[in-house]
N, C-alpha and C positions, 0 to 999 in steps of 0.2 A: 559834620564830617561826611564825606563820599567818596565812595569806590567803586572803580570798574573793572570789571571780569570780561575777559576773550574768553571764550568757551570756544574747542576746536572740534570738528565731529571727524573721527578716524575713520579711515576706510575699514569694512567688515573685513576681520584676517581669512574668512569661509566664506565662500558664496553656497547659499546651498539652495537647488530645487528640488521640487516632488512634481513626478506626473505620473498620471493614474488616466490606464488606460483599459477597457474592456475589450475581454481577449475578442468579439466579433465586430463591433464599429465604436466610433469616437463617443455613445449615447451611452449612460448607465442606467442599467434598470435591474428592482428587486430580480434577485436569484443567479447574476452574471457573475462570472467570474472575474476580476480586476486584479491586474497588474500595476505595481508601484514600482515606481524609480525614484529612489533619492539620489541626487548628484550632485557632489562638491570637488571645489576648487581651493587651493591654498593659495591665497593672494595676501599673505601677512610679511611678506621678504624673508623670513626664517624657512627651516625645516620645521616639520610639526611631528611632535613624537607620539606613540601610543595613543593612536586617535580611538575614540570607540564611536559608533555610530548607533543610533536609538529612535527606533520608531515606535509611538505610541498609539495602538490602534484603540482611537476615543470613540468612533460610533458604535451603536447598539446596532448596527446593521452589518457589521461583521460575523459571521459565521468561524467562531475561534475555530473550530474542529476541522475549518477547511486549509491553514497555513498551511503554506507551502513556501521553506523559506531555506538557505544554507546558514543562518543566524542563528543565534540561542532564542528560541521564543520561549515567553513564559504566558501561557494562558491566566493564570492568578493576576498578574501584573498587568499585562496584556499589553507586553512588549516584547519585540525583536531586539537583539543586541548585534551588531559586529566587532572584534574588535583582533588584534596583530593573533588572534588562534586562529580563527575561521577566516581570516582575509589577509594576506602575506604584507598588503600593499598599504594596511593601515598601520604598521610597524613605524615606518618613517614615510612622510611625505612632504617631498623637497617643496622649495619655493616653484608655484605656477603647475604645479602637478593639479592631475584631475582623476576623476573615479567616480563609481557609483556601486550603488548596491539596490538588490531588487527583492520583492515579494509577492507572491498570490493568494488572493483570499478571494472566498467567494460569497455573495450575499447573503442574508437572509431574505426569500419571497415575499417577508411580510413582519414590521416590526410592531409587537402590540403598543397602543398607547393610552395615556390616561383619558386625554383630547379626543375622542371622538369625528370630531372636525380638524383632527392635525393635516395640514398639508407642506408641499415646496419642503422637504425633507433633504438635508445635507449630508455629504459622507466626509466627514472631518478623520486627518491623520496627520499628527506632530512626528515631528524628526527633532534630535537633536544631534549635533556634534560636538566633543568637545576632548580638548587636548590638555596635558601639564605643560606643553612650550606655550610662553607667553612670549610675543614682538617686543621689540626696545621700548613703543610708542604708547604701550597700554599698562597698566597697573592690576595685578593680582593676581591668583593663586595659577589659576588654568584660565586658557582658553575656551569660549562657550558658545555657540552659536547656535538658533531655536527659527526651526520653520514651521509653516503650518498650510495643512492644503485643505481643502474645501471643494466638493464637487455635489452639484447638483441633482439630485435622484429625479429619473425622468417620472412622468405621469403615467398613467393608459386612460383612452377611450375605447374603446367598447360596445357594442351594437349586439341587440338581443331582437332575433323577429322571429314572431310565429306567426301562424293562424288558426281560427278557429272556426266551427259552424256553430256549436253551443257555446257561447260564450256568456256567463254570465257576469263577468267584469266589463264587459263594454257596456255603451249608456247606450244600444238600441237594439234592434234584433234581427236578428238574418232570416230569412224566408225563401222557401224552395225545399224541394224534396234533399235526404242527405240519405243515405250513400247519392251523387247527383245521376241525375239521367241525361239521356242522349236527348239534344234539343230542349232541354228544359233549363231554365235558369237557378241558380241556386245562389244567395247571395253568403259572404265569408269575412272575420273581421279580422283582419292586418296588425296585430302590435308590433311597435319600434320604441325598444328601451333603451335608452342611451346611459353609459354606467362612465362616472368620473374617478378612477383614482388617483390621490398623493398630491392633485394640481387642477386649477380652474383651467376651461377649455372654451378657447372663446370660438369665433366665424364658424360652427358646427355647421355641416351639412350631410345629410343623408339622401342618397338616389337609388333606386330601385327601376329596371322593367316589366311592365305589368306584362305577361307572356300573349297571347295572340288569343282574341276571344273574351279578353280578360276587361271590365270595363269600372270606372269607383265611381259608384251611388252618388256621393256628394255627403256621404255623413262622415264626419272627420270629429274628431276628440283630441284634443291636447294638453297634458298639462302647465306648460307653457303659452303664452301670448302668441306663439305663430303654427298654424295647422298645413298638413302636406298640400301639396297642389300637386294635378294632376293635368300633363297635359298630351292632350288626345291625340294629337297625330304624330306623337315620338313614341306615346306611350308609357313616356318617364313621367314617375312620383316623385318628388324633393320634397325634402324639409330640409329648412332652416333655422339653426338656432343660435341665439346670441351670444349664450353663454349657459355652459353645463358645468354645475360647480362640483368642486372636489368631496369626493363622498357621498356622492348622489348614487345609488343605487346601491351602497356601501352601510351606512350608517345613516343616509337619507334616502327616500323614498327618488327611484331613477323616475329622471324625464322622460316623458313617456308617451306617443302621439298613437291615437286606432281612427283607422280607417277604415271604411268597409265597401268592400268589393262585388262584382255580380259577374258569374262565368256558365255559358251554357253550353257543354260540349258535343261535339259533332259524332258523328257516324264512328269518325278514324281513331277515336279516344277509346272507344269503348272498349272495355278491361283492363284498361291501364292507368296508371297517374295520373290526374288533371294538375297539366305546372299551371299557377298562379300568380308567383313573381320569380322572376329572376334573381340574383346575387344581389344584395343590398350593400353600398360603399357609402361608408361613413368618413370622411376629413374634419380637421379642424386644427386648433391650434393650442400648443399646451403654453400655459401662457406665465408660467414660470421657468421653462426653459427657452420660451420663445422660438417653438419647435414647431413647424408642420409635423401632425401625425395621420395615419389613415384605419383603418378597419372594416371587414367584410363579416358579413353575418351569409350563410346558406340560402340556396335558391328553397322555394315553399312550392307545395304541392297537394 
């Protein structure tokens, strides 16, 4: 014996979306503030009576205590409600009607995890809608319609430079008098830390200007496979690096490149600051948002 079944798929009687936006550009990042919009449509050919509207904030990167919302929230639950008390317009909503409803929540800076190495971290938030009118075309009790949003938590990179004359973490040693003198050379070691969070960061490059006077030894250190290059008649230092992984200077020891330098200051320095490098710019790419990001660390002296 055989039987065949048509199976018909009905049109959704809700359209619903969610968009989440952070209150200063289209990027999210720990500790912003985010605004959500849930927005639905009645496309069932009925009226929809006693709609309630329900968002469920799933992430652990919500900051409950920041809601900001005209709905019922319940931190316990850790949901928002709307329903015909607080929104007039959910009472009855004809056929082809639309609306929305919104909320503010602001992040946590930093969510602890069991992983160590967690990265590409999501900000997940369900909505639901759902009515006692049911369409001609469907079978059961209420109407029920279930969204789900997903937004990607940006990365940081990050640049750490100092310098030093005693440095006993670098692998050689500087030479010359220190406080430095006028006309004398004094040599200084450069560190550039590069710090990964939330996300791998790949085409890294770091540029620095060595300031006027200022000239590199040739003794470079890097923890990675590629060491700064320096070149003399721009005076700019680059590094380049391929990829700086997530939780590197976090829960992993940060990539890390020393340099070391030799500066002999003139007549017109004397009693003041010897600059050394100018403003250090770090780029590259966070490569789970597939984002150019940039970074400055302070001029050295």
């Amino acid at each position: 014996a055989e039987q065949t079944a048509t199976l018909v798929i009905a049109p959704t009687p809700i359209t619903v979306t969610i968009i989440a936006r952070d209150a200063a550009d289209q990027v999210i990042h720990p500790g912003d503030n985010v605004v959500y919009t849930v927005s639905y449509k009645n496309t069932s050919g009925i009226a929809l009576a006693d709609m309630v509207v329900r968002a469920d904030l799933e992430s652990e990167w919500f900051d409950l205590s920041t809601v900001a919302t005209d709905g019922q929230f319940s931190s316990a639950e850790r949901t928002i409600l709307w329903n015909a008390s607080n929104d007039g317009r959910l009472r009855l909503l004809e056929p082809g009607a639309a609306g929305s409803v919104s909320f503010a929540v602001r992040l946590k800076p930093a969510v602890p995890s069991a992983n160590p190495g967690a990265k590409n971290f999501m900000l997940r938030l369900g909505a639901t809608i759902d009515s006692p009118s049911v369409p001609f075309y469907l079978t059961g009790t209420k109407t029920t319609v279930h969204a789900t949003s997903e937004e990607k938590i940006a990365g940081a990179l990050s640049l750490a430079s100092r310098a030093f004359y005693r440095d006993l973490g670098a692998r050689f040693a500087n030479q010359g008098s220190f406080p430095p003198r006028v006309n004398q050379a004094t040599e200084y070691t450069v560190h550039w830390a590069l710090t990964g969070e939330r996300a791998d960061f790949g085409a890294v490059r770091v540029t620095a200007l060595l300031e006027r006077g200022v000239a590199m030894t040739g003794k470079v250190w890097s923890s990675v496979s590629s060491t700064p290059t320096w070149n003399s008649r721009t005076q700019e230092v680059v590094w380049t690096v391929d990829r700086v992984p997530a939780n590197a200077g976090v829960s992993e020891p940060p990539v890390e490149a020393v340099f070391q330098v030799r500066a002999a200051p003139n007549n017109l320095q004397a009693n003041r600051f010897l600059p050394l490098l100018g403003e250090s710019v770090v780029s590259g790419t966070d490569l789970f948002m597939n984002l150019g990001v940039t970074g400055r660390a302070a001029a050295l002296s």
